[in-house]
TORPA-864178 format. One line per 8 residues: their letters; for each residue y, z, x of C-alpha. Coordinates in steps of 0.02 Angstrom, whole numbers, plus 50000, padded with zeros to 5 digits. Layout:
<atoms>
A	Y/Z/X | ... $
</atoms>
This chain:
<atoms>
XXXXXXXX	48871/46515/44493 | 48915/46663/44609 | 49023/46615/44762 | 48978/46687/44911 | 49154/46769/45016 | 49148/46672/45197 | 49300/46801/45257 | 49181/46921/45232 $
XXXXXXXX	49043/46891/45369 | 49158/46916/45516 | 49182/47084/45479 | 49025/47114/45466 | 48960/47068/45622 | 49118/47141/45694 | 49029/47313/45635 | 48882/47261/45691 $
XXXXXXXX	48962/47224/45864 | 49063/47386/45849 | 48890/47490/45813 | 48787/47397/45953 | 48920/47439/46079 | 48932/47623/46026 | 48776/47620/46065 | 48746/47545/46209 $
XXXXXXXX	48879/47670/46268 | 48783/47818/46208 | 48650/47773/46289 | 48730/47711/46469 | 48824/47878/46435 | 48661/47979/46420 | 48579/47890/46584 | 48718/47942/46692 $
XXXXXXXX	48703/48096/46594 | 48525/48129/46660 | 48545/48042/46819 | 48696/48188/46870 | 48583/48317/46808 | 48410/48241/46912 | 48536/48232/47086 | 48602/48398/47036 $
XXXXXXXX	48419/48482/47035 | 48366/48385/47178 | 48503/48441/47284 | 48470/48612/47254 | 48297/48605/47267 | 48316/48527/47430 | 48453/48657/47478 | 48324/48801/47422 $
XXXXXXXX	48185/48702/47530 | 48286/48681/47713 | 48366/48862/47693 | 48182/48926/47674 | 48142/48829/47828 | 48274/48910/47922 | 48247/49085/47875 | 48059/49124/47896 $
XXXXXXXX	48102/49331/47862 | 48224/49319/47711 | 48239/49509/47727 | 48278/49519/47925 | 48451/49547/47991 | 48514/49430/48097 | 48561/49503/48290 | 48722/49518/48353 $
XXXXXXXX	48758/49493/48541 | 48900/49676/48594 | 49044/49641/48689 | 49009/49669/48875 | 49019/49853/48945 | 48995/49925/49094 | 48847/49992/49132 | 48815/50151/49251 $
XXXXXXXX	48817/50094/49431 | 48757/50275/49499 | 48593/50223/49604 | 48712/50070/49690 | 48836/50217/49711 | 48722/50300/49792 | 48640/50149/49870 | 48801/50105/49960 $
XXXXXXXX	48847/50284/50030 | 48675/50308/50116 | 48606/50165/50173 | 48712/50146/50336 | 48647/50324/50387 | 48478/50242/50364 | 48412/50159/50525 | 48263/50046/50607 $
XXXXXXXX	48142/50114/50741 | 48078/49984/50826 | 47928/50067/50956 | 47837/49955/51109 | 47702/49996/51181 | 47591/49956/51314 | 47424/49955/51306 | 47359/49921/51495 $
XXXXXXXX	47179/49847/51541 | 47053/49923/51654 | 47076/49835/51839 | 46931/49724/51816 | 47010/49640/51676 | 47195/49631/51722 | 47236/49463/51754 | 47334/49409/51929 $
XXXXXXXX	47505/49343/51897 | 47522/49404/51718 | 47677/49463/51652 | 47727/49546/51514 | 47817/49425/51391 | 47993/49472/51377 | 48097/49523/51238 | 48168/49338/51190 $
XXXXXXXX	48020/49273/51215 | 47915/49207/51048 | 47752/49264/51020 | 47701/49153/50864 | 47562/49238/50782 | 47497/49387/50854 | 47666/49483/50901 | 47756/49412/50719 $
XXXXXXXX	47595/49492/50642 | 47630/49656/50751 | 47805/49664/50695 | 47800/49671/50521 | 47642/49767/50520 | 47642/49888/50666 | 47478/49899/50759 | 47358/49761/50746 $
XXXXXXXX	47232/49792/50627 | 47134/49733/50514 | 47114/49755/50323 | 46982/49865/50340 | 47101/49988/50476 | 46992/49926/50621 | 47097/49867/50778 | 47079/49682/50817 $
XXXXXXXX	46997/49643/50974 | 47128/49637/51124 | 47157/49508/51230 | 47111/49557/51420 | 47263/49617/51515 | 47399/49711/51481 | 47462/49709/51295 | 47650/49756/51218 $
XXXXXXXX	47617/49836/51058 | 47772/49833/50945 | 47790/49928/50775 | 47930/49981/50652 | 47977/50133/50561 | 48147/50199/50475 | 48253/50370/50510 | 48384/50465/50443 $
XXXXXXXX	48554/50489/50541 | 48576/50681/50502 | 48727/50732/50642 | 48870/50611/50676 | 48820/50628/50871 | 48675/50513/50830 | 48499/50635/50799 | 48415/50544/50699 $
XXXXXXXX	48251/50608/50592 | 48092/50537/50589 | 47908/50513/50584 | 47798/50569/50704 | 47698/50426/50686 | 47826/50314/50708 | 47886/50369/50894 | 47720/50423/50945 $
XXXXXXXX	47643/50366/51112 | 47787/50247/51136 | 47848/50184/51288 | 48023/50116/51200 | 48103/50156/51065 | 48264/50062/51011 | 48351/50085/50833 | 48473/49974/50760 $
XXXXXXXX	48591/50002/50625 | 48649/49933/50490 | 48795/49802/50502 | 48762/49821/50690 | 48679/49675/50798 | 48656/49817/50948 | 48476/49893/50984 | 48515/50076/51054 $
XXXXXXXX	48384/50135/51170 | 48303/50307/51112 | 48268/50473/51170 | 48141/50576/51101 | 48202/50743/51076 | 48046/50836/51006 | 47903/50785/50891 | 47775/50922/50775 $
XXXXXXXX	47593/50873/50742 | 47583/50997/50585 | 47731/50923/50494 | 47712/50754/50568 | 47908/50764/50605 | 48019/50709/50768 | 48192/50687/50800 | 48254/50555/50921 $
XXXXXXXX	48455/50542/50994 | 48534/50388/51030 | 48713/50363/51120 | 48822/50246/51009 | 48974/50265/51086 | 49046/50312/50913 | 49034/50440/50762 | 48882/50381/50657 $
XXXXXXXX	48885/50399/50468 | 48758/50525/50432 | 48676/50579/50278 | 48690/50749/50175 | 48537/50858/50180 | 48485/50912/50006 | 48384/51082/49959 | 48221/51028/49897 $
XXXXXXXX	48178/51175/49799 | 48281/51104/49671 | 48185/50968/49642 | 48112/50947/49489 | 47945/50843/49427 | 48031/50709/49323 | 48199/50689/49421 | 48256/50525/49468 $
XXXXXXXX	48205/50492/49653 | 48269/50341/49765 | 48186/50285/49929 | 48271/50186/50071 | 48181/50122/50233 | 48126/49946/50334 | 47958/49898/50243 | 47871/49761/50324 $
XXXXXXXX	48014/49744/50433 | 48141/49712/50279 | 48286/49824/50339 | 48379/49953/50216 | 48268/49896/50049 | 48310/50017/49904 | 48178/50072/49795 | 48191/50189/49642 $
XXXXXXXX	48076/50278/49537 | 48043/50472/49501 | 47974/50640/49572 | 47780/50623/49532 | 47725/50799/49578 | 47777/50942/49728 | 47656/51037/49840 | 47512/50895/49848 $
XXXXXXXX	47405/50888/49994 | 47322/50744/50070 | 47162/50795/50144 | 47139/50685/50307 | 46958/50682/50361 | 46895/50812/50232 | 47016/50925/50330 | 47178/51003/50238 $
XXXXXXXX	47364/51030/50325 | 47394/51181/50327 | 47608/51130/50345 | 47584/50970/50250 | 47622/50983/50049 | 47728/50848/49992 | 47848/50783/49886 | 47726/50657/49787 $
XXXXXXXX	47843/50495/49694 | 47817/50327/49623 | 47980/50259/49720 | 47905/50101/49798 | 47827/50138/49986 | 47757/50036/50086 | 47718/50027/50302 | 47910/50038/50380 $
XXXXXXXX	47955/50161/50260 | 47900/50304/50365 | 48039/50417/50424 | 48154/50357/50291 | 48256/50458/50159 | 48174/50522/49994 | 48357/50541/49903 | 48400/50646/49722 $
XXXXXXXX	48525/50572/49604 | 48665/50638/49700 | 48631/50531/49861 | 48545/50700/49958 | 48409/50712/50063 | 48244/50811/49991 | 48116/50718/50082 | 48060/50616/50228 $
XXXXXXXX	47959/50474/50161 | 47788/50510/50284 | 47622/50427/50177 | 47554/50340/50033 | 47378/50320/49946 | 47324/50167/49918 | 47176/50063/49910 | 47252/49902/49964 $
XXXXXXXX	47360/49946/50103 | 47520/49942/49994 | 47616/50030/49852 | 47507/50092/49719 | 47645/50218/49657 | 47583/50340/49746 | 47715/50419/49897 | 47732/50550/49994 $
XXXXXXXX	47856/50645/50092 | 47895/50780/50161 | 48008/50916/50098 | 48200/50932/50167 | 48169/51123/50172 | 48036/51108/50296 | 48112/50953/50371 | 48289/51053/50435 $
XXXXXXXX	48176/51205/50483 | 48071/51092/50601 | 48234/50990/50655 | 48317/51155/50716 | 48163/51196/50855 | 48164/51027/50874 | 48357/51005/50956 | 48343/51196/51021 $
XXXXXXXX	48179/51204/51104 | 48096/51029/51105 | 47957/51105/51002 | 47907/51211/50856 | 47831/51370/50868 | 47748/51449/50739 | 47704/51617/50698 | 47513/51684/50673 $
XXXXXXXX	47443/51887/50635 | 47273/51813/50682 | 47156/51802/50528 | 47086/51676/50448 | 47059/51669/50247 | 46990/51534/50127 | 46992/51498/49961 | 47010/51666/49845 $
XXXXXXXX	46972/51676/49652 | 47024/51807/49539 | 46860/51891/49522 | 46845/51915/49727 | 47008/51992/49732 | 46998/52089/49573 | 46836/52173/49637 | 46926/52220/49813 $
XXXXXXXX	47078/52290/49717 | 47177/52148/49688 | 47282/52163/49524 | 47411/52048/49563 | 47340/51934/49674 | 47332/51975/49889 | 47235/51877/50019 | 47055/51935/50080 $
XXXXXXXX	47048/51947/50256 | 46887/51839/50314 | 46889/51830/50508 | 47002/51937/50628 | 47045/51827/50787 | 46985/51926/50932 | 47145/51988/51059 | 47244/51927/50909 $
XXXXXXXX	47381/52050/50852 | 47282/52079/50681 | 47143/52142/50784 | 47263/52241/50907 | 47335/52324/50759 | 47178/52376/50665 | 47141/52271/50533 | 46993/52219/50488 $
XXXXXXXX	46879/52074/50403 | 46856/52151/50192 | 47049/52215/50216 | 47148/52136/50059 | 47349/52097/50118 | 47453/52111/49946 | 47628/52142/50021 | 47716/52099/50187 $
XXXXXXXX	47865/52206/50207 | 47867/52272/50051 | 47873/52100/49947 | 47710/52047/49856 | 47591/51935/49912 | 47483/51810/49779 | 47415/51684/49912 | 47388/51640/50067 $
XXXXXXXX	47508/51491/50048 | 47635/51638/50014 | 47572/51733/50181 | 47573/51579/50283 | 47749/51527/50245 | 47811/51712/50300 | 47729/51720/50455 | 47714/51568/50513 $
XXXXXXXX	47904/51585/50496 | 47922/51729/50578 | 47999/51745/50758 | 47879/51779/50887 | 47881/51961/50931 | 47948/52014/50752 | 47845/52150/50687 | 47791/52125/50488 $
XXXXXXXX	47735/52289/50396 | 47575/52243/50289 | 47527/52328/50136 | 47348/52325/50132 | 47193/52388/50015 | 47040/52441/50100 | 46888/52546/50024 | 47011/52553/49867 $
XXXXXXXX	47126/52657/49957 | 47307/52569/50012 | 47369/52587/50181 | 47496/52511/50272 | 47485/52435/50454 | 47644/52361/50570 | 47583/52177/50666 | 47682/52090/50793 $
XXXXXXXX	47695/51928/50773 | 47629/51810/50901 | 47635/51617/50940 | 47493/51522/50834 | 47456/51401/50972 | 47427/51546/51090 | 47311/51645/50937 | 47201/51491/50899 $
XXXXXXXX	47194/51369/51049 | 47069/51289/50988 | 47111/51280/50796 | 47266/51184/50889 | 47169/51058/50992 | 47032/51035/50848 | 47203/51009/50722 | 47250/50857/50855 $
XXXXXXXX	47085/50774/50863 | 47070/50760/50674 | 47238/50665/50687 | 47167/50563/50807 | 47276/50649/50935 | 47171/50638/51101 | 47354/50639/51212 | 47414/50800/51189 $
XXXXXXXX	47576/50763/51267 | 47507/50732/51468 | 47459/50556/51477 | 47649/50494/51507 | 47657/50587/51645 | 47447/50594/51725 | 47385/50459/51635 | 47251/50601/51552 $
XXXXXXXX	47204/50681/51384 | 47171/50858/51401 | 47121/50985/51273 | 47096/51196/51266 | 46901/51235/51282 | 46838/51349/51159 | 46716/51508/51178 | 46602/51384/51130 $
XXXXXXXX	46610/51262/51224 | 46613/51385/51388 | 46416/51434/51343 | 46366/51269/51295 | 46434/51217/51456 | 46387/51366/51545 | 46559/51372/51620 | 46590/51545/51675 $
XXXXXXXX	46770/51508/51774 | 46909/51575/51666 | 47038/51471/51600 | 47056/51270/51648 | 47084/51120/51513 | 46959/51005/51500 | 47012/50820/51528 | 46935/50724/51381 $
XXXXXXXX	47021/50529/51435 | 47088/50460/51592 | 47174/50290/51569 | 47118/50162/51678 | 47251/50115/51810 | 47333/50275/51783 | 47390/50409/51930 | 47236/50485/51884 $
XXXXXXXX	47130/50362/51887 | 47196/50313/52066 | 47166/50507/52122 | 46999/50521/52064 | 47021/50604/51907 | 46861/50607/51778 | 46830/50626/51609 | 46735/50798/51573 $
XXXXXXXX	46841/50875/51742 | 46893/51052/51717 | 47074/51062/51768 | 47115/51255/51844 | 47291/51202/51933 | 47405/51086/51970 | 47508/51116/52132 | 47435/51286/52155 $
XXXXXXXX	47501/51333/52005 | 47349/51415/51875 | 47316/51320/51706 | 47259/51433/51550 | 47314/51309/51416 | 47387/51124/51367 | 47557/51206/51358 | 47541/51248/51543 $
XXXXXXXX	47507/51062/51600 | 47656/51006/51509 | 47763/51133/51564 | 47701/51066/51755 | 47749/50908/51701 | 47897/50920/51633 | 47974/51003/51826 | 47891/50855/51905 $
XXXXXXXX	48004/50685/51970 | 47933/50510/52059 | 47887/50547/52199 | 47829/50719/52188 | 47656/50777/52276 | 47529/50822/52154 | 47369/50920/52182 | 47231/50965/52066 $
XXXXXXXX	47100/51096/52074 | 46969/51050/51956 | 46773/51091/51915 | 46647/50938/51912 | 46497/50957/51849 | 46367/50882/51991 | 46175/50838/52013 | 46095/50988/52120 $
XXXXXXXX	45904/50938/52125 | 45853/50924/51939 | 46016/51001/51884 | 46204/50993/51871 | 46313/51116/51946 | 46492/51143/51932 | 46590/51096/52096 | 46768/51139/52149 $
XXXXXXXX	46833/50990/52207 | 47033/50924/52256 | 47125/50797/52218 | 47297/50737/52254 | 47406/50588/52262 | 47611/50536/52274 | 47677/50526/52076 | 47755/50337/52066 $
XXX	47863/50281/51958 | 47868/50241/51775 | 47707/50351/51778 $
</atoms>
């Protein structure tokens, strides 16, 4: 009988132990294994998922911030060395109530006293009106009227340019500068309707800092353009933008300016800019900021001012003779195209005569309505804006040599030069009524608008006296209204002394003082029966006061 080994079964379940834990090893070993490799893959998956949620634009570049530079400071430059030249106009006047309205007792407020509402509005805004430009019904009795504007400091003495506008039919004017708590009473040195330009002086006990004039010529469409002025009654604002255009016109009425073509820019304008600097990039003066378009009231980019060439010529008749005179041949022109001048000889442009002014120097000379001008003094002539700018220019008395085609034959004919207002007295007043200018410089003084009567206006009348003004307001409680004075009077003399013109009136005026006797000769047109006849009538009175 076989006999089965017992020392033989523990070694083999030792192998069998040995083989099961080899095993179990493997397969602990391959777990981890594939656990390692699962974590692996799901880390970079999820790596792969957030950095695709970061990036949205794999492809982009990220942006870098630059180290801080400086960048150009040339408009604050510019800013800095101009705007103490640039001051406020601050303008009161009174606007007085007929006698049956005046109030007893009343008093004009005085200047610390508030005037919540009504004056504020004033202020900022100038004259009250509303937003469709009609003036707000007054209160009855005497009313201050306050209003701002900006200037220029141009001489260290303290002459200041300006706006018309902005000085006009004032009673005060004060400016105040900048840095400087002190309101400076104003005189007004001069003022021109045509260019809409005045220069005022004030006495500041000290050498202002004034600002350099520029030649505006130079200017360019495109160049950089700064603005500086009190807009709503925000003192020395700075605006920026560019030169828009040059030589625009702003028709006012339907009616051109003849002296008005502007500097046109996008620099922000608004009301209080007026009389303010129009600078280049070098800090110089090409315009004065005078209008701006707009349908709303306010900036619409669209600026004007006018140029610093025609700006200093003004200024210099301004301080010398307290006016500007202008030169005139005494024709009138419109409009030309090629083909008119072409078929009256033109080849390189001339101006077509139209009207000859009668007594006018063209007229005195010889030349005649047909006659084409296409040189004065030997230097050509394409426009009339050309011809204008000479003569108007021109010195009175100055004789100009035109070159002239008539009947296809040239000829050439010497004209003095003569003063415009004197040539077309009534072009002058009708220019002034368009602007709403009704004072022509006398009510200050009379209390009365007067105005040149026309040719016209002498048959339709059926005046036959020579010379006189013809008194078109008289403001009520004014000298003249005390004396007597009438709208539609005639006006021949004042203190015996004959009156052709406006000019002579304020030229009367100007010799008078408080106090003074003054006597007026004047036409009235009566009721005779059925009909009116003129009258020669007198009327005098003692000049007060603050008349």
């Amino acid at each position: 009988m076989e006999r089965k080994d017992m020392n033989s079964m523990p070694t083999s379940f030792e192998s069998f132990l040995s083989k099961f834990r080899e095993r179990k090893l493997l397969s602990t070993s391959l777990i981890l294994f594939t656990l390692s490799i699962g974590i692996l893959i799901g880390t970079l998956v999820s790596t792969g998922v957030k950095a695709a949620r970061q990036q949205v634009a794999p492809d982009a570049t990220p942006l870098t911030i630059p180290a801080p530079v400086q960048l150009s400071s040339s408009f604050a430059q510019i800013a800095k060395k101009v705007r103490p030249a640039v001051v406020n106009i601050n303008t009161e006047s009174v606007i007085k109530a007929p006698k049956a309205q005046q109030p007893r007792r009343r008093r004009a407020p005085s200047d610390d006293e508030e005037d919540p509402g009504g004056d504020m509005f004033r202020r900022f805004f100038g004259r009250p009106f509303d937003f469709f430009g009609n003036p707000f019904d007054m209160p009855q009795g005497d009313q201050k009227v306050r209003s701002l504007g900006s200037g220029i400091v141009v001489d260290p003495n303290g002459y200041i340019l300006t706006n018309r506008h902005v000085v006009e039919e004032a009673d005060r004017i004060r400016v105040k500068l900048m840095d400087d708590p002190t309101l400076y009473n104003a005189k007004l040195i001069g003022a021109d309707i045509e260019t809409d330009l005045a220069v005022i002086k004030i006495d500041a006990k000290k050498a202002l800092t004034y600002a350099k004039i520029g030649n505006s010529d130079a200017v360019e469409v495109g160049d950089w353009a700064m603005a500086i002025g009190s807009p709503f009654g925000f003192d020395e604002t700075v605006t920026a933008g560019i030169i828009s255009a040059k030589g625009r016109e702003i028709p006012q009425g339907g009616a051109r300016r003849q002296f008005q073509r502007f500097i046109q820019t996008d620099a922000a304008i608004n009301r209080g800019n007026s009389g303010g600097p129009l600078l280049n990039i070098n800090g110089e003066v090409v315009g004065i900021n005078t209008a701006i378009v707009s349908s709303s009231g306010g900036y619409e980019g669209l600026g004007f001012a006018m140029p610093s060439n025609v700006a200093v010529g003004v200024y210099n008749q301004l301080i010398k003779e307290g006016k500007v005179v202008r030169g005139s041949i005494g024709i009138s022109f419109r409009d030309q195209n090629e083909s008119l001048l072409r078929v009256y000889g033109a080849k390189e442009g001339g101006v077509l005569v139209n009207e000859v002014q009668p007594g006018g120097p063209a007229e005195k000379a010889g030349v005649k309505p047909e006659d084409l001008i296409v040189a004065l003094d030997g230097k050509p002539v394409h426009n009339g804006e050309e011809l204008v700018d000479v003569v108007a220019n021109s010195p009175v008395g100055r004789k100009l040599k035109l070159s002239i085609m008539r009947d296809g034959k040239a000829i050439e004919i010497p004209v003095a030069i003569a003063d415009r207002t004197q040539v077309f007295p009534e072009l002058t007043a009708e220019n002034r009524e368009e602007q709403g200018e009704e004072k022509q410089g006398t009510e200050v003084m009379f209390g009365i608008s007067v105005s040149n009567i026309t040719a016209e206006q002498r048959k339709q009348w059926d005046l036959n006296e020579p010379g006189g003004v013809a008194v078109t307001n008289v403001e009520a409680s004014s000298f003249a209204d005390d004396i007597g004075l009438a709208k539609n009077d005639v006006v021949l003399s004042i203190n015996r002394r004959s009156v052709q013109n406006v000019q002579d009136v304020r030229q009367i005026q100007r010799e008078l003082k408080a106090g003074s006797d003054v006597a007026f000769r004047v036409l009235r047109r009566v009721p005779t029966g059925r009909q009116l006849q003129w009258r020669s009538i007198f009327l005098a009175g003692v000049l007060p006061s603050g008349q």
